[in-house]
Phi, psi and omega in degrees: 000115183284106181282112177295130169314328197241121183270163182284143189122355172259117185305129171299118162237159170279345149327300188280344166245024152267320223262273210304318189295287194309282207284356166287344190257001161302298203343299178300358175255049174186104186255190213278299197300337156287325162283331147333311158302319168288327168326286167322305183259024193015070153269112164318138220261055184290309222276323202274280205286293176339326169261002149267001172270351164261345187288331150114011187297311194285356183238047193276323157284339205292140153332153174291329194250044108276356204072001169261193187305293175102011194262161180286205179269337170289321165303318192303273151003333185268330188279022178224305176302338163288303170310328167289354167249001160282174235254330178299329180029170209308330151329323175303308192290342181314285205336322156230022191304313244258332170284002160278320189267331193301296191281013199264003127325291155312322169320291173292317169235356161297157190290169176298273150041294197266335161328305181265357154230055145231354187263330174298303183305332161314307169289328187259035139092323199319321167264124173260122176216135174287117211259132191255081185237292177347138184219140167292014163231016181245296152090256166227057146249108188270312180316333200230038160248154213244332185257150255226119163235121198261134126279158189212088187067234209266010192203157170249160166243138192236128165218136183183201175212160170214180212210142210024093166251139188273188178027010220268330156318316175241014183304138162220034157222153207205116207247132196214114155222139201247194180258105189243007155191155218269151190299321170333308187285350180256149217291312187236130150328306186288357164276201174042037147242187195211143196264074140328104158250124213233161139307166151271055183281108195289013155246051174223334194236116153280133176252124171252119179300151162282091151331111181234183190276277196241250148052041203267015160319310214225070153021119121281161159201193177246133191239140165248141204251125171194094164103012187263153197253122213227169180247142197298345181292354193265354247227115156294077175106214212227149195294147203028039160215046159306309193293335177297316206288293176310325160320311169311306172271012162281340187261337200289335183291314237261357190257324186261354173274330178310300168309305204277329177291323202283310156306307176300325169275357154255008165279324179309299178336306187261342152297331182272327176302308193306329186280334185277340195261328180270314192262118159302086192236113171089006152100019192214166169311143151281349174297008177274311185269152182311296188310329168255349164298322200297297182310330197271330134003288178280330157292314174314305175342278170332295190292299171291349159329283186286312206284322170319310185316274201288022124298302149347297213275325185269340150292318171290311173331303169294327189270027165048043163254181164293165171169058187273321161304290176309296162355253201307322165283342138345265173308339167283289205300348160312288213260028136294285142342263165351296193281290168339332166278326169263003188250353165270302185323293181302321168293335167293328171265032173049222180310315193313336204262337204278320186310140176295313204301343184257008175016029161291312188290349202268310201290326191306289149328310165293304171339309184293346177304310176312342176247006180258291174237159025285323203221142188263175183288002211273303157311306173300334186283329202267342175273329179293341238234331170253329170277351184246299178290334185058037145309130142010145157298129160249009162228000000 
C-alpha cells in the first residue's frame, strides 16, 4: 500500500514536505521491534526524544528569538502525523506532544523574562515537563479542582493532587493549574485559578505510576502535592485567570491529537493491507474476498475523511479564526477513524493480530487513549450539539 508523505486536506509546499521527510527519517530509525521493547519493559523512548530535540524538532512551535521554528499548527500537526504513522505510534507521539501544546501559555502570556529562561531549555530537550490539570474528582470539570496555591508574600505554597500526568517519572518540570481562591468565593466558576511552571521537587511531590491498558513507553501517574513553594516569578500571567490562559491550548491539543490518530490509524491500515496481500488461505490471498476488502475500505475511507476535518481545523487555527466546532470534530472523527483501523487490523491478521510480535495489537491498545482523552465523545457530541445546532446545554 503506497503512502502519500503528505495527508490529505494538506496544501503542498515545499517546506511541509521537507518537514514530513526530514522527521520520518528520525522516525525511521527506531523501527516496531524498539518499540515493542520499550512497551514490554516501559522504558521511556531517551533515545527517540534526544533525537528530535537534537533534529531541533521540539521547537517547532516555539519563537524564533528563542531558538524555535516560528511555525504554526499546521506544521505542527504534519510533524505528529508523521510521528503517528511511524512504528512509535502514539508513545511516540507522547514524548513529545506535551512541547507542542503545553507551553503555548507560556508563549502567550508569560514574561520576556520567563520566555528566556524556559523556552530554550524546552527546545533543546533539557527540560522535560509534565502538565498538571486533571484531579481524581474533578475529571474534566476543570472548574471544580481542589488543588491550592496560598500566598505568602513574594511566594505560593501549593498543595493538592492531579491525576494522569504523562512523563512525571522524568519531568523535572510542571505546567500546574491550581486554585489561588477557593471557587465558593468567585463571581464565575471559571475565576480565581492560576497557571504555574514549577520544579518538580520530589521532596515536596509524590509521583505514583498508573498500571495502564497501553502506551507503556511513556509513564502515567497520580502526582501528590504537598507544601511546595513555589516563587511568584514562577506564576504565569495575572493571578486568577489561569482557566483563560488554559483556554488557549484546547483546540491547538485537540488538533494535534486529531493528526496524530489519523497517522496511527493509517499505519494499522497499511499493515493490515500488506497482510491481506501475503497470507494465503484455500489457496488464495485473503485480501481477494470482499469481507476483508470492503472494511479496510472503509477504513481509508473514513480516515481521509476525517484527515480533511483536521486540516481544516488547523488552518483556520493559524489564520486566527474561531475553530472550536472543527477543533473538536476533528478529534472525534480521527480517533474514531483511527480506532476502526486498528481494530480491522488485528482482525485481518486473524490469531496472528492477537500476537505482540506482529504490533497490530500494540496500535490497537495505544488508539483507545484518542477517544477517551483531553475530551471524551461524549462531551464533544454535547458541544457541537450546543454550540453549533444551538440546542439546550445538557449538562
Amino acid at each position: 500500500m503506497e503512502r502519500s508523505i503528505l495527508p490529505a486536506g494538506v496544501e503542498p509546499t515545499a517546506d511541509r514536505l521537507q518537514i514530513a521527510e526530514s522527521v520520518q527519517k528520525v522516525c525511521d530509525q527506531y523501527d516496531d521491534d524498539f518499540w515493542l521493547k520499550k512497551d514490554q519493559n516501559k522504558e521511556f523512548p531517551e533515545e527517540f526524544h534526544a533525537a528530535m530535540a537534537e533534529s531541533g524538532w521540539l521547537g517547532i512551535t516555539m519563537p524564533t528569538e528563542y531558538g524555535g521554528a516560528g511555525l504554526g499548527v499546521i506544521e505542527a500537526a504534519l510533524m505528529m502525523h508523521t510521528v503517528g504513522r511511524s512504528a512509535g505510534a502514539f508513545a511516540a507521539c507522547s514524548t513529545i506532544h506535551i512541547n507542542l501544546f503545553g507551553p503555548h501559555a507560556i508563549i502567550k502570556h508569560g514574561s520576556s523574562e520567563q520566555k528566556s529562561r524556559w523556552i530554550p531549555r524546552l527546545i533543546s530537550g533539557a527540560d522535560k515537563v509534565a502538565f498538571g490539570v486533571t484531579e481524581p474528582d474533578a475529571g474534566l470539570d476543570t472548574t471544580s479542582i481542589k488543588t491550592r496555591a496560598i500566598r505568602h508574600g513574594a511566594e505560593y505554597e501549593i498543595s493538592g493532587s492531579k491525576v494522569w500526568m504523562s512523563t512525571a517519572q522524568r519531568a523535572n518540570k510542571m505546567l500546574l493549574v491550581t486554585r489561588t481562591t477557593p471557587i465558593d468565593e468567585c463571581a464565575k466558576s471559571t475565576d480565581g485559578m492560576t497557571l504555574f511552571y514549577v520544579d518538580l521537587d520530589r521532596t515536596h511531590v509524590e509521583v505514583q505510576e498508573i498500571e495502564k491498558m497501553g502506551r507503556g513507553a511513556v509513564d502515567s501517574n497520580s502526582v501528590f502535592i504537598d507544601g511546595l513553594v513555589v516563587s511568584e516569578a514562577d506564576r504565569i500571567g495575572s493571578e486568577g485567570d489561569g482557566f483563560r490562559m488554559l483556554l488557549d491550548t484546547l483546540n491547538p491539543e485537540r488538533i494535534l491529537i486529531a493528526a496524530e490518530a489519523i497517522g496511527i490509524g493509517q499505519r494499522a491500515l497499511a499493515k493490515a493491507v500488506s497482510y491481506a496481500g501475503e497470507r494465503k488461505v484455500f489457496g488464495r490471498p485473503i485480501g481477494q474476498n470482499q469481507s476483508i476488502q470492503h472494511p479496510l475500505a472503509e477504513s481509508w475511507m473514513a480516515l481521509e475523511a476525517a484527515s480533511l476535518m483536521v486540516w481544516r481545523a488547523a488552518k483556520l487555527y493559524d489564520e486566527q479564526k474561531p475553530c472550536g466546532a472543527e477543533a473538536n470534530a476533528a478529534k472525534f472523527l480521527a480517533a474514531d477513524a483511527a480506532y476502526e483501523a486498528c481494530d480491522k487490523a488485528v482482525r485481518v491478521h486473524g490469531g496472528f493480530g492477537y500476537a505482540k510480535e506482529y504490533h497490530v495489537e500494540r496500535y490497537l491498545r495505544e488508539i483507545m487513549i484518542a477517544r477517551i482523552a483531553p475530551v471524551s465523545r461524549e462531551l464533544i457530541m454535547c458541544y457541537i450539539a450546543e454550540k453549533v445546532l444551538g440546542l439546550p446545554r445538557s449538562y
